[in-house]
N, CA, C and O of each residue as an XYZ file, in Angstrom:
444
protein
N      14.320     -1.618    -21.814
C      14.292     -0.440    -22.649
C      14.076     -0.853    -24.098
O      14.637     -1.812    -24.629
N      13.042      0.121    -24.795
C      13.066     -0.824    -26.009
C      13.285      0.438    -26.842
O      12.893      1.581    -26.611
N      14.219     -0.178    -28.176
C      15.588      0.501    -28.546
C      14.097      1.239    -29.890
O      13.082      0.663    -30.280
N      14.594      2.582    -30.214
C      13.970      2.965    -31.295
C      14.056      2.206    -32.310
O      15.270      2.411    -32.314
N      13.887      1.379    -33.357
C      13.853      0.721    -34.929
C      14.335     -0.256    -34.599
O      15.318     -0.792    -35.110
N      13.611     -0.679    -33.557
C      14.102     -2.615    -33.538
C      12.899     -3.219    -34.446
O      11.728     -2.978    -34.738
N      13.720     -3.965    -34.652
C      12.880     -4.880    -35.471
C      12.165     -5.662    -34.860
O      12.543     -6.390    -33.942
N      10.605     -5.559    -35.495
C       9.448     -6.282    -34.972
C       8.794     -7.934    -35.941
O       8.118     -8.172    -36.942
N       9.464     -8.656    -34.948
C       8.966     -9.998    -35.531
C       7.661    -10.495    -35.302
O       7.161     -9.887    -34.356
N       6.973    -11.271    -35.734
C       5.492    -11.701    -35.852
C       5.790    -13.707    -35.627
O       5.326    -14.410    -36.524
N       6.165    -14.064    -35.033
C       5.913    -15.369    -34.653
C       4.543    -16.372    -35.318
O       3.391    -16.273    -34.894
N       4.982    -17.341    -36.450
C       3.946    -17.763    -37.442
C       4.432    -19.003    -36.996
O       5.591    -19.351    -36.769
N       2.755    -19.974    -36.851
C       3.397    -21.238    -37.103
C       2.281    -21.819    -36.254
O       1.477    -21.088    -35.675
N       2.232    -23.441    -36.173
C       1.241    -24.334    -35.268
C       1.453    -24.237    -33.681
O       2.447    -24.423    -32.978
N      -0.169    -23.789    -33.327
C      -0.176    -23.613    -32.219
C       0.698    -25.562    -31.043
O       1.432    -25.624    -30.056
N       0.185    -26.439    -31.733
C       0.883    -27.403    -31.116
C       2.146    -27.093    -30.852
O       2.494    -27.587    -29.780
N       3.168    -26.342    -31.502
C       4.283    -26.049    -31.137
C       4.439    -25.062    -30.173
O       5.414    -24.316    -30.256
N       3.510    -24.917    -29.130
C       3.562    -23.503    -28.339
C       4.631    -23.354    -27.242
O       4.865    -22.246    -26.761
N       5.204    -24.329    -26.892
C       6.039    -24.261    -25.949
C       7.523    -23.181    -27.083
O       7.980    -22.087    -26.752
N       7.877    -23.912    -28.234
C       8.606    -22.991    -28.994
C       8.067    -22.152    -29.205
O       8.872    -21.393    -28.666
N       7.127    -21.340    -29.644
C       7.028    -19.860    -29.556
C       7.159    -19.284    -28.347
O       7.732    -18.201    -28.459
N       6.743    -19.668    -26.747
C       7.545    -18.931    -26.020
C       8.866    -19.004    -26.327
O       9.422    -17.921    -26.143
N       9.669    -19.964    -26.770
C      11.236    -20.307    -26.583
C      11.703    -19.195    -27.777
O      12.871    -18.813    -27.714
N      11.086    -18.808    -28.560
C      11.516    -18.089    -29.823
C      11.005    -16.251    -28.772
O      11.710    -15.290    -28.463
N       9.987    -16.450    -28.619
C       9.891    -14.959    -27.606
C      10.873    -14.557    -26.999
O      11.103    -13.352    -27.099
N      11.611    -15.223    -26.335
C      12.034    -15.088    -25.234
C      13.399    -14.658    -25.938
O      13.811    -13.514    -25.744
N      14.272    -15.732    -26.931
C      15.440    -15.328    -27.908
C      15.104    -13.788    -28.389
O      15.567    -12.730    -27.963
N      14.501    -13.943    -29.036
C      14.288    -11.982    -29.842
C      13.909    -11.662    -29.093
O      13.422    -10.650    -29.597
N      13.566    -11.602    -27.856
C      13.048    -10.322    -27.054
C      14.319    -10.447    -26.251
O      14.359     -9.608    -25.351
N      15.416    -11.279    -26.309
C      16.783    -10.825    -25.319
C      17.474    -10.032    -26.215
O      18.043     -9.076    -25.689
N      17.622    -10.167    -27.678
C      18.369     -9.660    -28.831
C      17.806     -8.118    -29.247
O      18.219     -7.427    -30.178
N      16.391     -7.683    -27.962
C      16.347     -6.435    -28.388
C      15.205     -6.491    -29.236
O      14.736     -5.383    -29.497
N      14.654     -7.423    -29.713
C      13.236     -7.197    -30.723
C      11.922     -7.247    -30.033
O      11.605     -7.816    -28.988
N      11.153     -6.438    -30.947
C       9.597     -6.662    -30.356
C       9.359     -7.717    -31.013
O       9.728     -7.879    -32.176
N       8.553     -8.761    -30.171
C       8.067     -9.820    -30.754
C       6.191    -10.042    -30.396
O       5.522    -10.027    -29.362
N       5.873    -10.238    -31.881
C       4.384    -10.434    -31.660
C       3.782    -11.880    -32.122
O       3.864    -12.348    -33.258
N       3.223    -12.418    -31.109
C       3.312    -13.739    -31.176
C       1.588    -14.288    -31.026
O       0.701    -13.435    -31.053
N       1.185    -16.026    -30.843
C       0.190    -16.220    -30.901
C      -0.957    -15.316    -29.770
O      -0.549    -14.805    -28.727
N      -2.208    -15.262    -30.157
C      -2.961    -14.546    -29.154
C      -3.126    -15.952    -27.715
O      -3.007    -15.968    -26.490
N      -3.412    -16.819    -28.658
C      -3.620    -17.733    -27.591
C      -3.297    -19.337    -28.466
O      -2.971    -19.475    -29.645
N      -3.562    -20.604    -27.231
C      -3.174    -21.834    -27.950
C      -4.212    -22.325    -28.663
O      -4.680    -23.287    -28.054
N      -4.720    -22.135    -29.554
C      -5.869    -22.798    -30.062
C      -5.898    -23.775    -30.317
O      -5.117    -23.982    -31.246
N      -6.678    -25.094    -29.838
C      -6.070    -26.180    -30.829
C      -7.817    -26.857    -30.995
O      -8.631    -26.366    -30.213
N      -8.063    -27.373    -31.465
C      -9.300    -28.402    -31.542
C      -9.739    -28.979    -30.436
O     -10.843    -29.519    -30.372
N      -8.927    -28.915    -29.484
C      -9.370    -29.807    -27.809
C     -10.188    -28.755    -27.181
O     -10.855    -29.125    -26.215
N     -10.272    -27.521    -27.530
C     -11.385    -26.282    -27.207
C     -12.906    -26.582    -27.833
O     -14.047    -26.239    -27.523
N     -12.499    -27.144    -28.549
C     -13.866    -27.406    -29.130
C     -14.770    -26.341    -30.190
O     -14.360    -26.023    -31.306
N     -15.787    -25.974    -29.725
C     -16.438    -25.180    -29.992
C     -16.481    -23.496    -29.534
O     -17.071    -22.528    -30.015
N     -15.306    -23.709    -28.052
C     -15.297    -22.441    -27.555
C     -14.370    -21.626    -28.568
O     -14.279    -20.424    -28.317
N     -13.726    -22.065    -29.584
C     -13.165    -20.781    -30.566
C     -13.405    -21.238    -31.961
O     -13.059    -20.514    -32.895
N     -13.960    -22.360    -32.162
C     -14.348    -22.634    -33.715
C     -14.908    -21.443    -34.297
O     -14.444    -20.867    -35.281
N     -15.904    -21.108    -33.660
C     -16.684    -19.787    -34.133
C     -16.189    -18.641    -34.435
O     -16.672    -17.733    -35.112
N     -14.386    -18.795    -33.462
C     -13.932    -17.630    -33.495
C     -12.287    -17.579    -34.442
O     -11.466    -16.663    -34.390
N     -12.186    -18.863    -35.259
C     -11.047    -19.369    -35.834
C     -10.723    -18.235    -37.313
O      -9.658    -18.393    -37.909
N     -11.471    -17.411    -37.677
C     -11.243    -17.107    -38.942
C     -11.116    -15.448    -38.457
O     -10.582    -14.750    -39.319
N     -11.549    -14.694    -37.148
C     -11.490    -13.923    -36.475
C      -9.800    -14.084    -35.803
O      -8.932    -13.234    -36.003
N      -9.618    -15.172    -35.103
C      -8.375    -15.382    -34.876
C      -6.905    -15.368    -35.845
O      -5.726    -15.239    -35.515
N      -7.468    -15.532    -36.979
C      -6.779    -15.769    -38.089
C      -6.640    -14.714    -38.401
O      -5.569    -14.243    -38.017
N      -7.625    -13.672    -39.293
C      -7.461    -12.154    -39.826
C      -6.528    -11.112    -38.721
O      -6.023    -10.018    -38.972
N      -6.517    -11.831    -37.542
C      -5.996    -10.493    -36.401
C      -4.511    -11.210    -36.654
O      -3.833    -10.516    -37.411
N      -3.953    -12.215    -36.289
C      -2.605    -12.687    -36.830
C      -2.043    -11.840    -38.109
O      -0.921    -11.334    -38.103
N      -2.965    -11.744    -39.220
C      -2.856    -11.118    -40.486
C      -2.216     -9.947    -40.151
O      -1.125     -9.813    -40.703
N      -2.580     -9.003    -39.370
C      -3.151     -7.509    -38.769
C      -1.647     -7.677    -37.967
O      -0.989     -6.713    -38.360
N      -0.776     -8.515    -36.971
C       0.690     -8.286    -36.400
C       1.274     -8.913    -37.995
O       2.504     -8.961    -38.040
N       0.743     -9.265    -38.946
C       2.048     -9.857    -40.056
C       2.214     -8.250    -40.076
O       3.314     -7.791    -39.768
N       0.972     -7.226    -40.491
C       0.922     -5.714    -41.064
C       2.098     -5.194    -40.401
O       3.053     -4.669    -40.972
N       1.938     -5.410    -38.907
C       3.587     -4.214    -37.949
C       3.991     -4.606    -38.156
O       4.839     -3.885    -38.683
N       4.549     -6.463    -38.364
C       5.969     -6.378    -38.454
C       7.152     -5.952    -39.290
O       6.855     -5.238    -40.248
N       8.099     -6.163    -39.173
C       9.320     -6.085    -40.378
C       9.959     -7.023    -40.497
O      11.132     -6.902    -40.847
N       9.342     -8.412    -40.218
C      10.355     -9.594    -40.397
C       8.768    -10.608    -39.766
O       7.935    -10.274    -38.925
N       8.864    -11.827    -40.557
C       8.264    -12.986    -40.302
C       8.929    -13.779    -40.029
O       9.834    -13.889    -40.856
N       9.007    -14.746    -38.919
C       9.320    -15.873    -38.703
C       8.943    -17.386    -38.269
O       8.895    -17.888    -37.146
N       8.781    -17.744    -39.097
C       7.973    -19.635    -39.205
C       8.814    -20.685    -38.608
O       9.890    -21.224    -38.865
N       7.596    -20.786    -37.414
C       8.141    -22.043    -36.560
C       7.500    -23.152    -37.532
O       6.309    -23.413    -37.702
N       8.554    -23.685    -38.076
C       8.461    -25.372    -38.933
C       9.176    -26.240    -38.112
O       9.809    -26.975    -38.869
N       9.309    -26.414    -37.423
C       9.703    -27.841    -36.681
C       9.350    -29.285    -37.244
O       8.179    -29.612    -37.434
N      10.269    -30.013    -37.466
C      10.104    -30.926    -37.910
C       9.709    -30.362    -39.523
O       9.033    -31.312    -39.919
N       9.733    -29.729    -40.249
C       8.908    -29.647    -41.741
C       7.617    -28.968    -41.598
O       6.986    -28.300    -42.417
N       7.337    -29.309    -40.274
C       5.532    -29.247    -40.250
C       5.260    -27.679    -39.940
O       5.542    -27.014    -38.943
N       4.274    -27.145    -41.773
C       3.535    -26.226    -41.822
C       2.142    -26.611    -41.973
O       1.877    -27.413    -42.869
N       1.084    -26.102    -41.136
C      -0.293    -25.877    -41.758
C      -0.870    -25.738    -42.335
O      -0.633    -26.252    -43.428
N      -1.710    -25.216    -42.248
C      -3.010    -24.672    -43.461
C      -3.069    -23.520    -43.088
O      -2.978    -22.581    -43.878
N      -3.219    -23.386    -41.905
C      -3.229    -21.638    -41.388
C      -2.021    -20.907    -41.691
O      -2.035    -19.976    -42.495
N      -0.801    -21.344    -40.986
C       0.472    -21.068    -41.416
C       0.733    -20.951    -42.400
O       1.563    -20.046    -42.484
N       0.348    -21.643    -43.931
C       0.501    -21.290    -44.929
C       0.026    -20.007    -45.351
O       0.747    -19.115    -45.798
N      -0.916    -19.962    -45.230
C      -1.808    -19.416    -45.567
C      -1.503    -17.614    -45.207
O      -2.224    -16.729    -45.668
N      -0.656    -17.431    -44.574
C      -0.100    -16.615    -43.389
C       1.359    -16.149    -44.126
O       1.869    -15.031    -44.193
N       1.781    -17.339    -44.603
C       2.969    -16.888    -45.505
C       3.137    -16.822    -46.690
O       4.241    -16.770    -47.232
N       1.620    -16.814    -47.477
C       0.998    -16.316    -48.444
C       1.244    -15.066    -48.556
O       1.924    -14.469    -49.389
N       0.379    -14.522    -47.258
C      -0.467    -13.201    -46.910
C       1.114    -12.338    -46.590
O       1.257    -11.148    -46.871
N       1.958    -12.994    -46.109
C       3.104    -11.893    -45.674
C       4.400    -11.629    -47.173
O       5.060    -10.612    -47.386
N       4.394    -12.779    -47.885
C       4.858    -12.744    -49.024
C       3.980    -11.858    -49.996
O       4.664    -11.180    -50.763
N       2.808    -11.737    -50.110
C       2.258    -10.672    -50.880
C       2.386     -9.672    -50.457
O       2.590     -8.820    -51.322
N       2.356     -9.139    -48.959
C       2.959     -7.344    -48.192
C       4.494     -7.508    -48.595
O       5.043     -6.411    -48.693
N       5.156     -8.372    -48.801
C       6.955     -7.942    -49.125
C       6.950     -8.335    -47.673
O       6.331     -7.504    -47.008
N       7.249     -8.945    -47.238
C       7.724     -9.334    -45.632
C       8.844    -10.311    -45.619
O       8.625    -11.459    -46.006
N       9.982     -9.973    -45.222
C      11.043    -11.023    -44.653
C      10.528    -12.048    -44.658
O       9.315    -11.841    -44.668
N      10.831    -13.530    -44.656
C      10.697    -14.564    -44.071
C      11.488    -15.183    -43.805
O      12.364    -15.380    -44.647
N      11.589    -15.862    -42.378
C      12.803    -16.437    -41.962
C      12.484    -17.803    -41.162
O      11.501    -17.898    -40.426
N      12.917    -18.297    -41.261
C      12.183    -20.128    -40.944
C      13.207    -20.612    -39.734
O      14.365    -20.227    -39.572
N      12.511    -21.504    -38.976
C      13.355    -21.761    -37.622
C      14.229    -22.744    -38.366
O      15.445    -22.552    -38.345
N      13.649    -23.953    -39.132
C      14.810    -24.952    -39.896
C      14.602    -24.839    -41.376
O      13.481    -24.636    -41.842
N      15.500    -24.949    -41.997
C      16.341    -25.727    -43.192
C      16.863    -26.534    -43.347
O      17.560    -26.955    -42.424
N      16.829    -27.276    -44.709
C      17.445    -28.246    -45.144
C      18.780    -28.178    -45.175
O      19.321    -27.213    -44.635
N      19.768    -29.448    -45.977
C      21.177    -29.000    -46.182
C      21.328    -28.459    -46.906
O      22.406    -27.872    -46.817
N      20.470    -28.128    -48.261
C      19.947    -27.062    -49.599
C      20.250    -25.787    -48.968
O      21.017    -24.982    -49.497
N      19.662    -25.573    -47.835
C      19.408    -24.261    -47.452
C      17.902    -23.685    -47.771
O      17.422    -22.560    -47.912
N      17.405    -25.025    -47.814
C      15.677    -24.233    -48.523
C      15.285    -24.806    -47.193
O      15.760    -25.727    -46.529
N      13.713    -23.528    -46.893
C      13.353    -24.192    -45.689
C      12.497    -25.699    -45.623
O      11.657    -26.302    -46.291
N      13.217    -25.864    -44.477
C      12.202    -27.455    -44.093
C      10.821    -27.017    -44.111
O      10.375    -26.113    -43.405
N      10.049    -27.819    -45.096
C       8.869    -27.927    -44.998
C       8.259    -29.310    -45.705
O       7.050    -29.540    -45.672
Protein backbone atom coordinates (compact mmCIF):
# COMPACT_ATOMS: atom_id res chain seq x y z
CA UNK A 1 0.00 0.00 0.00
CA UNK A 2 1.58 3.14 -0.76
CA UNK A 3 0.88 5.71 1.98
CA UNK A 4 -0.37 9.27 0.56
CA UNK A 5 2.92 11.94 1.06
CA UNK A 6 5.58 9.50 1.36
CA UNK A 7 8.47 10.68 0.55
CA UNK A 8 9.99 10.09 -2.82
CA UNK A 9 13.72 9.42 -2.97
CA UNK A 10 15.79 9.50 -6.25
CA UNK A 11 18.81 7.11 -5.74
CA UNK A 12 22.17 9.12 -7.17
CA UNK A 13 25.38 7.70 -7.52
CA UNK A 14 27.93 5.16 -9.68
CA UNK A 15 26.42 2.68 -11.52
CA UNK A 16 29.51 0.28 -10.36
CA UNK A 17 27.89 0.41 -7.09
CA UNK A 18 24.66 -1.29 -8.33
CA UNK A 19 24.34 -4.03 -6.14
CA UNK A 20 23.86 -1.01 -3.29
CA UNK A 21 21.26 0.72 -4.99
CA UNK A 22 19.19 -2.34 -5.00
CA UNK A 23 20.28 -2.63 -1.18
CA UNK A 24 19.21 1.12 -0.64
CA UNK A 25 15.72 0.24 -2.74
CA UNK A 26 14.85 -2.24 -0.91
CA UNK A 27 15.58 -0.15 2.81
CA UNK A 28 13.18 2.90 1.70
CA UNK A 29 10.85 0.96 0.00
CA UNK A 30 10.36 -1.21 3.51
CA UNK A 31 10.24 2.32 5.45
CA UNK A 32 7.27 3.18 3.17
CA UNK A 33 9.08 5.42 0.45
CA UNK A 34 8.84 5.62 -3.24
CA UNK A 35 12.10 5.09 -4.49
CA UNK A 36 13.36 6.10 -7.97
CA UNK A 37 16.43 4.65 -8.87
CA UNK A 38 19.00 3.87 -11.83
CA UNK A 39 17.20 3.11 -15.28
CA UNK A 40 19.76 0.64 -15.92
CA UNK A 41 23.68 -0.43 -15.16
CA UNK A 42 25.56 1.49 -17.49
CA UNK A 43 29.01 1.11 -17.36
CA UNK A 44 31.67 1.35 -20.32
CA UNK A 45 31.79 -2.61 -20.77
CA UNK A 46 28.50 -1.80 -23.08
CA UNK A 47 30.44 -0.12 -25.21
CA UNK A 48 28.90 1.68 -27.80
CA UNK A 49 25.41 0.20 -27.16
CA UNK A 50 24.60 3.36 -24.78
CA UNK A 51 27.48 5.81 -25.42
CA UNK A 52 25.19 7.38 -27.87
CA UNK A 53 22.66 7.23 -25.37
CA UNK A 54 24.75 8.56 -22.10
CA UNK A 55 23.65 12.25 -22.05
CA UNK A 56 19.88 11.02 -22.83
CA UNK A 57 20.41 8.73 -19.85
CA UNK A 58 21.64 11.45 -17.83
CA UNK A 59 18.87 14.35 -18.53
CA UNK A 60 16.05 11.55 -17.63
CA UNK A 61 17.89 10.89 -14.07
CA UNK A 62 17.62 14.86 -13.96
CA UNK A 63 13.71 14.48 -14.71
CA UNK A 64 13.26 11.62 -11.16
CA UNK A 65 15.78 14.39 -9.24
CA UNK A 66 12.33 16.83 -10.51
CA UNK A 67 9.63 14.15 -8.37
CA UNK A 68 11.57 13.66 -5.80
CA UNK A 69 11.57 15.23 -2.26
CA UNK A 70 14.76 13.98 -1.00
CA UNK A 71 18.14 12.96 -2.85
CA UNK A 72 20.23 10.40 -1.82
CA UNK A 73 24.07 9.75 -2.83
CA UNK A 74 25.46 6.45 -2.84
CA UNK A 75 29.33 7.53 -2.00
CA UNK A 76 30.79 4.48 -0.89
CA UNK A 77 34.04 4.56 -0.13
CA UNK A 78 34.21 8.70 -0.91
CA UNK A 79 33.71 7.77 -4.47
CA UNK A 80 31.59 10.45 -6.44
CA UNK A 81 31.64 10.88 -10.26
CA UNK A 82 31.35 13.15 -12.81
CA UNK A 83 27.85 12.24 -13.50
CA UNK A 84 26.93 12.09 -9.87
CA UNK A 85 28.27 15.30 -9.38
CA UNK A 86 26.96 16.76 -11.71
CA UNK A 87 23.44 15.48 -10.49
CA UNK A 88 24.05 17.07 -7.16
CA UNK A 89 24.67 20.21 -8.77
CA UNK A 90 21.41 19.95 -10.63
CA UNK A 91 19.40 18.88 -7.34
CA UNK A 92 21.09 21.56 -5.12
CA UNK A 93 20.02 24.25 -7.59
CA UNK A 94 15.95 22.77 -7.47
CA UNK A 95 16.39 23.05 -3.35
CA UNK A 96 16.49 19.23 -2.95
CA UNK A 97 17.41 17.42 0.32
CA UNK A 98 20.59 15.73 0.15
CA UNK A 99 21.44 12.92 2.09
CA UNK A 100 24.65 10.80 1.59
CA UNK A 101 24.99 7.02 2.43
CA UNK A 102 28.57 7.95 4.38
CA UNK A 103 30.20 10.63 6.37
CA UNK A 104 33.08 11.51 7.88
CA UNK A 105 33.73 11.86 11.76
CA UNK A 106 33.15 15.83 10.85
CA UNK A 107 29.87 14.81 9.85
CA UNK A 108 30.59 16.19 6.30
CA UNK A 109 29.88 13.78 3.63
CA UNK A 110 32.56 11.31 2.51
CA UNK A 111 33.65 12.33 -0.64
Amino acid sequence: MILIGSEVIVLCGSTRFYKLFDEMNLKFTLEGKIVLSIGTVYRGDHGSLFEHKKVMLDELHKRKIDLATHVFVINKDGYIGDSTRDEIRYATMMGKPIIYMEYDNAGEPFV
